[in-house]
C-alpha positions as CSV (number, residue, x, y, z in Angstrom):
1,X,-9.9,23.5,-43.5
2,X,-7.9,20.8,-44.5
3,X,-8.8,17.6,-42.2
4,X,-5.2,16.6,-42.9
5,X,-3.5,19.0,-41.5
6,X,-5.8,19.3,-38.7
7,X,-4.7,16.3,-37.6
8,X,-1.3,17.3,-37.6
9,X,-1.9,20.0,-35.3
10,X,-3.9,18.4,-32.8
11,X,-2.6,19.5,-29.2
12,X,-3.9,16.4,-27.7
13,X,-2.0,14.6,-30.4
14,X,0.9,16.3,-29.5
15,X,0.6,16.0,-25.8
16,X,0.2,12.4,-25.6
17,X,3.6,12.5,-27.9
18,X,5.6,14.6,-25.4
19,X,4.3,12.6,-22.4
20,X,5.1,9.7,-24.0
21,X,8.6,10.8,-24.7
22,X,9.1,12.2,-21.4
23,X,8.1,9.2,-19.8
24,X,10.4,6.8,-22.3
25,X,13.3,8.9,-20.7
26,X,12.3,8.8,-17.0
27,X,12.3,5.2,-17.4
28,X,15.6,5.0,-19.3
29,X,17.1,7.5,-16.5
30,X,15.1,5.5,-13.5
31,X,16.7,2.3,-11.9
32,X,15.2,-1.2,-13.8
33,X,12.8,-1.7,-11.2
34,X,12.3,-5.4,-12.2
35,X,15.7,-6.4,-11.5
36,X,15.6,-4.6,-8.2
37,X,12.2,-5.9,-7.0
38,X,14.0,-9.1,-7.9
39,X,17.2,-8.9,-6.0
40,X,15.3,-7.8,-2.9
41,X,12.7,-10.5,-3.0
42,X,15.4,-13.1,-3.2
43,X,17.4,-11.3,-0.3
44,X,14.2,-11.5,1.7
45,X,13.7,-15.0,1.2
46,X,17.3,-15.9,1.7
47,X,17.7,-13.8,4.6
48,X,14.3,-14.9,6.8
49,X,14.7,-18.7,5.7
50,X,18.4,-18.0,7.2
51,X,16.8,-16.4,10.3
52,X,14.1,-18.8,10.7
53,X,16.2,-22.0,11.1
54,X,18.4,-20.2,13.7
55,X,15.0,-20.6,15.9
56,X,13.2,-23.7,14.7
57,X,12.4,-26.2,15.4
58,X,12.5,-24.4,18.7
59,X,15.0,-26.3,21.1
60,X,17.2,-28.4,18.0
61,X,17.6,-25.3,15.6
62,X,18.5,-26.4,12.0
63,X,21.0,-23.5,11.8
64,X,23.6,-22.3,14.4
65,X,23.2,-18.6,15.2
66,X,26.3,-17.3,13.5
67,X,25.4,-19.3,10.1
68,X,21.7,-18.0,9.9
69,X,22.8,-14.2,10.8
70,X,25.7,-14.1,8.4
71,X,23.2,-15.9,5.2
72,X,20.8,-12.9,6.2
73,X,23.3,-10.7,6.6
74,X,25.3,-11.3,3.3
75,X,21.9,-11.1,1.5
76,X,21.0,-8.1,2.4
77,X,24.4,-6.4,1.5
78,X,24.7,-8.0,-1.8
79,X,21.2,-6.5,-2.2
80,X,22.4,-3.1,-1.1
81,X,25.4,-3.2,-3.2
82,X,23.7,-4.4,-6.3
83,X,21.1,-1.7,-6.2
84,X,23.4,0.8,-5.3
85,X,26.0,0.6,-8.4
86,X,23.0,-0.1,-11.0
87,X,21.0,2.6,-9.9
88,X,23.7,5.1,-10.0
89,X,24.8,4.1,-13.5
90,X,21.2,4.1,-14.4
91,X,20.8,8.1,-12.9
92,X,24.5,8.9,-13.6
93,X,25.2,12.4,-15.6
94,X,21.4,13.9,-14.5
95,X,20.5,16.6,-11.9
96,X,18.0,18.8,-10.6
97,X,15.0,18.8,-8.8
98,X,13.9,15.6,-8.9
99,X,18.0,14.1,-8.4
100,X,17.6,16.5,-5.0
101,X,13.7,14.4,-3.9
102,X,15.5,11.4,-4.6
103,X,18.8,12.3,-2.2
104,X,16.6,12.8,0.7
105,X,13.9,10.3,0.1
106,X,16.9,8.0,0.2
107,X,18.4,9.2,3.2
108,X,15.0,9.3,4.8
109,X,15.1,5.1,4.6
110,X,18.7,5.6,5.8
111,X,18.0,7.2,8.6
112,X,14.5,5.7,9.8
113,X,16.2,2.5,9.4
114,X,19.5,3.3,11.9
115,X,16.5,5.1,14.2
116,X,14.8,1.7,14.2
117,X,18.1,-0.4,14.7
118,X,19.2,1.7,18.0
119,X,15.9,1.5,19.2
120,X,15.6,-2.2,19.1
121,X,19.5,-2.3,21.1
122,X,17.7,-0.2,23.5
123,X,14.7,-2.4,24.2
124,X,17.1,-5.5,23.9
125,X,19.3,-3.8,26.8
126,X,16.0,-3.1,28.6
127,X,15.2,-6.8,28.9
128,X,13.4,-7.7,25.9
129,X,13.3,-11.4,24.8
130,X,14.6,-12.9,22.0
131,X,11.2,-13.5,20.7
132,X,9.8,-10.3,21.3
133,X,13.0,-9.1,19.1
134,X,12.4,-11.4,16.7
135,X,8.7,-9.3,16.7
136,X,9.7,-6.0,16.8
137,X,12.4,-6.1,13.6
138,X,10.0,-7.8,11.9
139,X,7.6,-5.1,12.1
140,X,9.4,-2.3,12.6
141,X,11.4,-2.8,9.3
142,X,8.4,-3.2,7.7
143,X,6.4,-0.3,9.1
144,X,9.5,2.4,8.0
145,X,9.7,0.9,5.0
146,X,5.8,0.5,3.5
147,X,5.0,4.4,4.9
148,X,7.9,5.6,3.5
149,X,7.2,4.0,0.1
150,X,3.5,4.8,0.6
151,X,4.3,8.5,0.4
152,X,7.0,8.2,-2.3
153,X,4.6,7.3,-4.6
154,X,2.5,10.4,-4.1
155,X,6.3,12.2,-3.8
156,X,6.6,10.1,-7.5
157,X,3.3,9.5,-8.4
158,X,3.8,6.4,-9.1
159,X,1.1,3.2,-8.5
160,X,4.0,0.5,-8.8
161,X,5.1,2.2,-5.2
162,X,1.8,2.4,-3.5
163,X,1.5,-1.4,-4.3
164,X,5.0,-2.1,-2.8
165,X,4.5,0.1,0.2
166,X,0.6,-1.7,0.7
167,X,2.3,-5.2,0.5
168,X,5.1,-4.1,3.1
169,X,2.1,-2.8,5.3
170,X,0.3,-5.8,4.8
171,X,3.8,-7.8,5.8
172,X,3.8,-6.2,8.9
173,X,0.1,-7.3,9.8
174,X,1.0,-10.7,9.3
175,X,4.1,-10.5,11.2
176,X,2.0,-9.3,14.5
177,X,-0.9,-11.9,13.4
178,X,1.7,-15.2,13.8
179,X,3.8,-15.8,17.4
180,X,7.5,-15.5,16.7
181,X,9.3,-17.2,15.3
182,X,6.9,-18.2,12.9
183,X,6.2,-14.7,11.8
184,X,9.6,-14.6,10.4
185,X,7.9,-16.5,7.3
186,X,6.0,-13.6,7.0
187,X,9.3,-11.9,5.8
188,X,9.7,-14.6,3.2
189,X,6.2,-14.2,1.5
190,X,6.9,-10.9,1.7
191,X,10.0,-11.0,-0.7
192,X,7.6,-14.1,-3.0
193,X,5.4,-11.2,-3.2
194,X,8.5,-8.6,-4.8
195,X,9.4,-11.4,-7.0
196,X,5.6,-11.4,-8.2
197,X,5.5,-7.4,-8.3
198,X,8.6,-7.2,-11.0
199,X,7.6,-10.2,-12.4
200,X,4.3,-8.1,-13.6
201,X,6.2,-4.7,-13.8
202,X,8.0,-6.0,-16.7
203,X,5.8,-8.3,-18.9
204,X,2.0,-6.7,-17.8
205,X,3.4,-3.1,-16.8
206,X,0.0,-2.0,-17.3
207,X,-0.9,-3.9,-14.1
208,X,0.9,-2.5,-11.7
209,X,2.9,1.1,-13.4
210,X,1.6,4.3,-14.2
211,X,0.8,7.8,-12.6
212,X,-1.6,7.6,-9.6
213,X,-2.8,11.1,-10.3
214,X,-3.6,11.7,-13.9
215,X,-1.8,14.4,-15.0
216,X,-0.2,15.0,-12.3
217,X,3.7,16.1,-11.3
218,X,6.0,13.1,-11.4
219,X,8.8,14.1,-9.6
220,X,10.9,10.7,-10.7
């Protein structure tokens, strides 16, 4: 037989083309996830620096309350907004399955995060201190957001997730380690540590990217 055309035919060969292929569109069809990790890190650090001097020093804060809240605030909705219109032109024209896992992973965050918002008015109303507010969004954001991501990237199979979700975990640690409202800084290495993960996602990809399982179902 003809080594030649052997080669040609190899079914590995041909494999590793078609996953190749298949993963070059994912990734065109997939938001750019370097940009995002980006825009969120900054909003993190804009927003808990904004946070932070609305409490300290403690007594002769640097920031008046309404200042510190709106700078958070403002970050995190240009964040939202950002990633909202670039990932929907990124994912515009495709459906199925996997559009579906994305629609209620989404609304999943959505949801866990209004859950965790009402629950912290309800402890406030209870008697809660600031400080012990301060605490609880902290972690709480932290704690829906790192399981959630956690089990999107089994949903995804995807390692650059299950480092995120790990870090936000790992946030929330350190936010119950350090008295309030120094754990608020916590938040702010948290988004240093976003900036980091895109900042390897798009020039050592091999890093921190690629399937968890191998060969398993990638559902993004």
């Amino acid at each position: 037989m003809d080594s030649g055309n052997s080669k040609e035919i190899d079914p590995a060969r041909i494999l590793q083309g078609i996953e190749a292929d298949a993963q070059q569109a994912r990734e065109g069809m997939s938001p750019n996830q370097h940009l995002l990790f980006s825009i969120w890190g900054g909003a993190w650090i804009i927003a808990f620096l904004g946070l932070y001097f609305v409490l300290a020093p403690q007594g002769s804060p640097l920031l008046p309350a309404a200042v510190g809240i709106g700078i958070a605030a403002a970050a995190f909705l240009i964040a939202i907004v950002i990633s909202a219109v670039h990932s929907a032109k990124r994912g515009s024209g495709t459906k199925g399955p996997s559009m579906a896992q994305g629609a209620i992973y989404g609304n999943t965050f959505s949801l866990g995060m209004i859950i965790t918002a009402l629950l912290g008015w309800r402890l406030h109303a209870e008697g809660l201190s600031t400080m012990g507010m301060v605490t609880f969004a902290l972690s709480s954001l932290c704690l829906v957001i790192g399981v959630l991501v956690v089990a999107g990237s089994l949903l995804f199979n995807d390692r650059t997730q299950l480092i995120f979700g790990a870090w936000i975990l790992a946030i929330a640690l350190l936010s119950l380690a350090a008295p309030a409202p120094l754990n608020l800084l916590a938040g702010v290495l948290g988004g240093l540590g976003f900036i980091v993960l895109g900042l390897l996602r798009g020039s050592k990809p091999e890093l921190v990217s690629g399937s968890l399982i191998r060969g398993g179902h990638a559902g993004a």
